[in-house]
C-alpha positions as CSV (number, residue, x, y, z in Angstrom):
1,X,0.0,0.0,0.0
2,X,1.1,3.5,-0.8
3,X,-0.1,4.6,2.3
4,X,2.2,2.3,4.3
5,X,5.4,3.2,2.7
6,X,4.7,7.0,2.7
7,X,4.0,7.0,6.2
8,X,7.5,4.9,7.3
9,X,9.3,6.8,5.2
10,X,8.4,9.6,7.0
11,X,11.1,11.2,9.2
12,X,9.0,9.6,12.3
13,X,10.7,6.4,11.7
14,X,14.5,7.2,10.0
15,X,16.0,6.8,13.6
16,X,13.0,4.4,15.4
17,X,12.0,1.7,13.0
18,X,9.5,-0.7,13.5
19,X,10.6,-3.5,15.9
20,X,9.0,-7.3,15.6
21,X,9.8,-10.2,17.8
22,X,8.9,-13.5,16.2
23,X,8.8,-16.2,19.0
24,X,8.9,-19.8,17.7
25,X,9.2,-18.4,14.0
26,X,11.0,-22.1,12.8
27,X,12.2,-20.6,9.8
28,X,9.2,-19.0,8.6
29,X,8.8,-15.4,9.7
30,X,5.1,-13.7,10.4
31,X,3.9,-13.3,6.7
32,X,1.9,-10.5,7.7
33,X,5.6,-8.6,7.8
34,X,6.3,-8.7,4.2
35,X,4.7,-5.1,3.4
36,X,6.9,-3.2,5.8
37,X,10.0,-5.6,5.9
38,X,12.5,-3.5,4.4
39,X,11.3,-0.5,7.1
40,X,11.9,-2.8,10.0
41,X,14.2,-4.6,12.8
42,X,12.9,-7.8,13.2
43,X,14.3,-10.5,15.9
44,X,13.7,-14.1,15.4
45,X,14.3,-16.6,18.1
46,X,15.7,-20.4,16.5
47,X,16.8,-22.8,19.6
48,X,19.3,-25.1,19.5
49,X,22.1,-25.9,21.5
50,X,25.2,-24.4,19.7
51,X,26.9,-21.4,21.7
52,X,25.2,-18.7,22.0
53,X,25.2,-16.8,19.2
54,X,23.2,-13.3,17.5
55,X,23.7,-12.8,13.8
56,X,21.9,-10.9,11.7
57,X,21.6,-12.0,8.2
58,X,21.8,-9.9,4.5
59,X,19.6,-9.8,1.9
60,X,16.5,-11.4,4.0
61,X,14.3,-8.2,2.6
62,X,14.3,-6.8,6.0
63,X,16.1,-3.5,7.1
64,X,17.6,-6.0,9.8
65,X,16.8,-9.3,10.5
66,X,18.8,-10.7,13.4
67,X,18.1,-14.4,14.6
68,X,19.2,-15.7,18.0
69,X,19.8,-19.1,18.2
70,X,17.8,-19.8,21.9
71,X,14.4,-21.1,23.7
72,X,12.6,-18.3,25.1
73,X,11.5,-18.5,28.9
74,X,9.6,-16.0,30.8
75,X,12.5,-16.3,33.9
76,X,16.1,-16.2,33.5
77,X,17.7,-19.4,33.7
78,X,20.7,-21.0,31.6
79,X,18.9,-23.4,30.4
80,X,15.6,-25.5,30.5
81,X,14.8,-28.8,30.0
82,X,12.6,-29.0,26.3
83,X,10.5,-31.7,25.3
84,X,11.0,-33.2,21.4
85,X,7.7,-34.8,20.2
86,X,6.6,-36.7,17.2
87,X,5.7,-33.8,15.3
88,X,8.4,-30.8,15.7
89,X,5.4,-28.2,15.5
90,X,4.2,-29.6,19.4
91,X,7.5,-29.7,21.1
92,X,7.4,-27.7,23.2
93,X,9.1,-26.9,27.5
94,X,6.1,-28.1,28.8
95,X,5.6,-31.5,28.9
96,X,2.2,-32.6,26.5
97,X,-0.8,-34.5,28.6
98,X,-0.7,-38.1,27.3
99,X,-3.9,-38.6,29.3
100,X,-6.0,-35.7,28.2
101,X,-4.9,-36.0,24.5
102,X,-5.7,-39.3,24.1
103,X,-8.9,-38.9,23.1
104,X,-8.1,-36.7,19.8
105,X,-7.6,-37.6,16.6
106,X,-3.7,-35.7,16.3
107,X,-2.6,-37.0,19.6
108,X,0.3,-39.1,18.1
109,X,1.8,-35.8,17.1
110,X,2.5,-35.1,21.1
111,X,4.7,-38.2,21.4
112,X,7.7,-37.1,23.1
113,X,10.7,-39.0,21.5
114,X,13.3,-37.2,23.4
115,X,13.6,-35.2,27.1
116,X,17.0,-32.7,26.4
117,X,18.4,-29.5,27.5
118,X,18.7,-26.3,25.6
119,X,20.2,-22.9,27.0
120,X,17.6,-20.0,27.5
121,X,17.3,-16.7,27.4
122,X,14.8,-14.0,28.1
123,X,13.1,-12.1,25.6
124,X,14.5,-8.7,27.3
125,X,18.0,-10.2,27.6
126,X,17.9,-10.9,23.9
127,X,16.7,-7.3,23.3
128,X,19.7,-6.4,25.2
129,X,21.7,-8.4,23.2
130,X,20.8,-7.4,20.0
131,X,20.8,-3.5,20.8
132,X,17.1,-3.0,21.0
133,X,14.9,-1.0,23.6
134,X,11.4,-1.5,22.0
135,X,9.2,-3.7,20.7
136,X,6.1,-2.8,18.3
137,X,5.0,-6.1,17.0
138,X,4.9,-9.1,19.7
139,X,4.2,-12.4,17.8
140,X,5.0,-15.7,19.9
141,X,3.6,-19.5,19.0
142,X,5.9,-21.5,22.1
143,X,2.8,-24.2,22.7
144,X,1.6,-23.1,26.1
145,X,4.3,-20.6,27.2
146,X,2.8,-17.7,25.3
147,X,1.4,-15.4,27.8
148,X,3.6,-15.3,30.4
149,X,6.2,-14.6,27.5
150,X,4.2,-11.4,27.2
151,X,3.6,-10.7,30.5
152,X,7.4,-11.3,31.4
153,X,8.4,-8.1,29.7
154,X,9.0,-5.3,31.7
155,X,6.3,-3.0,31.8
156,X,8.3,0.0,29.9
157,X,8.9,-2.1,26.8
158,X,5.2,-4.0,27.0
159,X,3.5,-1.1,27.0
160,X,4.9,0.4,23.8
161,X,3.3,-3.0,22.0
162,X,0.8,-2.2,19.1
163,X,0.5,-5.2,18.4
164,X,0.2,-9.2,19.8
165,X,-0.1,-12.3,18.4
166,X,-0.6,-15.8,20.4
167,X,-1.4,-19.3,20.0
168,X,-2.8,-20.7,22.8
169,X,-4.1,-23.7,23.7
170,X,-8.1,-24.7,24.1
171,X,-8.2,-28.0,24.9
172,X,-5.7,-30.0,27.8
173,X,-2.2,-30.3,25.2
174,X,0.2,-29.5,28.1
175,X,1.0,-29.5,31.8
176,X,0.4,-26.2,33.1
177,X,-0.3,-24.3,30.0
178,X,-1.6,-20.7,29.4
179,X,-5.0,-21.6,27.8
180,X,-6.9,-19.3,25.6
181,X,-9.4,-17.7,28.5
182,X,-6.4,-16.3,30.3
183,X,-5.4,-14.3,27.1
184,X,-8.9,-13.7,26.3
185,X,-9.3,-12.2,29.7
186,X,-5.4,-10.5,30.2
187,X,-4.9,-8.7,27.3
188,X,-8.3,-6.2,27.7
189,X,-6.7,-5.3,31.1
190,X,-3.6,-4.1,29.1
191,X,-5.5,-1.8,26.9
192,X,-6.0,-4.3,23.8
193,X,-8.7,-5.4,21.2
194,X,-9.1,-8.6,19.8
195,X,-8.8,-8.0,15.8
196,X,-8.9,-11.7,14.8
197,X,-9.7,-14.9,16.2
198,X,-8.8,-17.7,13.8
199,X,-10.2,-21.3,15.6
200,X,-8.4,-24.5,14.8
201,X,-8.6,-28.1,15.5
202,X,-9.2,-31.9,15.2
203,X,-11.8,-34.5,15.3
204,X,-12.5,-36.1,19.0
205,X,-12.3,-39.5,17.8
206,X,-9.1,-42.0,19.5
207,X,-6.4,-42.8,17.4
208,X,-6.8,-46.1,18.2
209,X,-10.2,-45.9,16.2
210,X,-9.2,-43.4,13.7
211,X,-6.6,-45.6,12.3
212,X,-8.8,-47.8,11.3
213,X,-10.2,-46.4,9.0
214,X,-7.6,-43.9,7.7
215,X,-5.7,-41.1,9.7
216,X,-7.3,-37.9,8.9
217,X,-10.9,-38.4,8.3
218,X,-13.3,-36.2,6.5
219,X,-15.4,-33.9,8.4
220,X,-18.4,-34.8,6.5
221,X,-18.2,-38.1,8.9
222,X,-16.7,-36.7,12.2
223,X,-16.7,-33.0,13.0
224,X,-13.1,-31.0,13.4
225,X,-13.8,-29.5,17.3
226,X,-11.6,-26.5,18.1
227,X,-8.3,-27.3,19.9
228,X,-6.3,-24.0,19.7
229,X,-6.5,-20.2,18.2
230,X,-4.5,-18.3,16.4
231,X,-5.1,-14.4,17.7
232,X,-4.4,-10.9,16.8
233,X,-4.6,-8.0,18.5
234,X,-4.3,-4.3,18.4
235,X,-4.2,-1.5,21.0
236,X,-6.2,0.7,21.4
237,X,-5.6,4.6,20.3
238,X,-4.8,5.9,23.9
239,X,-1.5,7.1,23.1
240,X,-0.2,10.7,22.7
241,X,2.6,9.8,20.7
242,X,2.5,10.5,16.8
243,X,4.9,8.0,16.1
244,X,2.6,5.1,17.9
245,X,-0.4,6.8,16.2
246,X,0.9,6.5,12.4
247,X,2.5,3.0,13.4
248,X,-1.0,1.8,14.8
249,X,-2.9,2.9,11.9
250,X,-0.1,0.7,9.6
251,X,-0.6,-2.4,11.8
252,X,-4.7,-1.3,11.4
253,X,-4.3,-1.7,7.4
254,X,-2.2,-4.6,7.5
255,X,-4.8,-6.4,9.4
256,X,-7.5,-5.1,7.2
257,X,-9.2,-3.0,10.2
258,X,-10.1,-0.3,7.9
259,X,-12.6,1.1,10.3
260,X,-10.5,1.2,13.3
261,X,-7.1,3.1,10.8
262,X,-10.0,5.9,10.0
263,X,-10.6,5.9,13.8
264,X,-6.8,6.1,14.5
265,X,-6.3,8.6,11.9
266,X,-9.3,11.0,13.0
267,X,-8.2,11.3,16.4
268,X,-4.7,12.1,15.5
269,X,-6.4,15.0,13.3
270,X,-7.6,16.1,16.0
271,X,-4.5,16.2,18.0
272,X,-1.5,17.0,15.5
273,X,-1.3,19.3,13.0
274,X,0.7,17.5,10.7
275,X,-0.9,16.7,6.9
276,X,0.1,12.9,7.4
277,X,-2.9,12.4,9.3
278,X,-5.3,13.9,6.2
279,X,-3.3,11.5,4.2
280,X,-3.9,8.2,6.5
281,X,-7.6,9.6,6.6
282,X,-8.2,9.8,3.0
283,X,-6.5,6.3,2.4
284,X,-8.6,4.4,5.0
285,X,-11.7,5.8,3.3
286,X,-10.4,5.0,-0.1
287,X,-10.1,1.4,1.4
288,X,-13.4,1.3,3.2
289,X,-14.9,2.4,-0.9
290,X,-13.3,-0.1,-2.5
291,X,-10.6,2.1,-4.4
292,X,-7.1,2.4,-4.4
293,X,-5.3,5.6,-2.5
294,X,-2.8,7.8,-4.4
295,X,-0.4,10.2,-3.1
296,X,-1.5,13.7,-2.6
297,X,-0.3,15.9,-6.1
298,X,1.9,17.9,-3.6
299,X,3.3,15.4,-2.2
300,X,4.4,13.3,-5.3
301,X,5.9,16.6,-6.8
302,X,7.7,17.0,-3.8
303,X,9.6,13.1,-4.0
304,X,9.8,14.0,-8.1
305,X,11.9,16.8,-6.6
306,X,14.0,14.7,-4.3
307,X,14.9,13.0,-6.9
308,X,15.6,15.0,-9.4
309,X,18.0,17.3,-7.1
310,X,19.5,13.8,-6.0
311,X,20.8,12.4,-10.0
312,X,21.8,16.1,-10.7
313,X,23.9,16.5,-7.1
């Protein structure tokens, strides 16, 4: 979107780019990035047990993407014990109920095969590490760790989030997991709204059963039930700060919330002077009318310009 680019290249984000934190990316960062990747720092957490290492890697369409090679844990420690399953999508540090999952369809997934160490680090010691002091995007999928990630945070950096995203759990997976009614019921308190709610899930049928007549079977004979969600959500426009304001309304358009960027932008009209603001306000209500936003005459005269002076310097 034009919109998007105009605004972070804006001199409100030359020396404060947005920051993302991908928790439990396993090689495949948040696609929801790729819009605003080359404007942003972007940390993404790998574990495995080499030494300890941050490295930030070239050409990966991001303005930095640095990767640190650790599990996450909401309390320091050197290390944690981390559970390896069947399936490498449900290992996880807690250790998956055997009991409880028995009686769904994908509980062979949650086999653990192996019971191993890994070092650990903190989210705000990794912050530390990589020279960071904010974070604007907070996306973690650890299976059953993600709130108190979140809530780990110190309250200076989790309060500058715009934006979460968790995983959580519905049904009994893990031993002392955060389930999705504590994040359903946390994140209001910390000034949040819940932008999307994607359910997922499995058929309550035993394995045993199931495999008798074919692993995965159709829904038209047993129905999926959800199991876990994948949520999204945005804060809400309580800040005074133009630079939170314009990168609010960016996460608002990314996540389609049309109605809520015209919101953002209106009340920053009505704070700040600036013409940015008359610019996210026409190109959220170009958006909620179906049609495509261009750049103000002015302003594209004003880039030609830039240019122009820039080949003839």
């Amino acid at each position: 979107m034009k919109i998007i680019s105009h605004i972070l290249e804006s001199n409100w984000f030359h020396n404060k780019p947005p920051v993302l934190i991908d928790i439990g990316a396993s090689g495949e960062i948040n696609a929801k990035w790729k819009p605003i990747a080359k404007y942003a720092v972007c940390l993404a957490f790998d574990a495995d047990d080499r030494e300890f290492n941050v490295s930030e890697k070239s050409n990966s369409g991001y303005l930095r993407l640095i990767t640190i090679n650790r599990i996450v844990t909401a309390q320091p420690t050197p290390s944690t014990h981390f559970y390896l399953t069947k399936s490498p999508f449900c290992s996880s540090l807690l250790q998956p109920n055997a009991a409880k999952l028995q009686p769904w369809n994908f509980s062979p997934l949650f086999t653990v095969e192996k019971k191993i160490s890994l070092p650990a680090i903190t989210v705000a010691e990794a912050l530390a590490q990589a020279g960071q002091t904010y974070i604007d995007w907070f996306k973690t999928d650890t299976q059953g760790t993600d709130l108190r990630l979140f809530q780990s945070l110190p309250d200076e950096i989790r309060n500058q989030i715009l934006a979460a995203e968790f995983e959580p759990g519905i049904i009994d997976a893990y031993d002392g997991e955060d389930k999705l009614f504590s994040i359903l019921k946390q994140l209001p308190e910390e000034g949040f709204w819940l932008s999307t709610m994607d359910v997922k899930g499995t058929q309550r049928i035993n394995h045993a059963y199931s495999s008798q007549f074919g692993q995965y079977m159709s829904e038209r004979i047993v129905r999926r039930s959800p199991c876990w969600s994948e949520l999204t959500y945005l804060k809400n426009p309580t800040t005074q700060n133009e630079r939170s304001l314009l990168l609010l309304y960016v996460f608002a358009m990314l996540e389609r919330q049309y109605g809520f960027a015209l919101e953002i932008a209106d009340k920053a009209k009505a704070l700040y002077k600036d013409n940015i603001f008359n610019d996210c306000h026409a190109a959220a209500m170009a958006r909620l009318k179906g049609e495509k936003w261009k750049l103000p005459l002015v302003m594209a005269k004003k880039q030609f310009n830039k240019l122009f002076a820039k080949v003839n310097a």
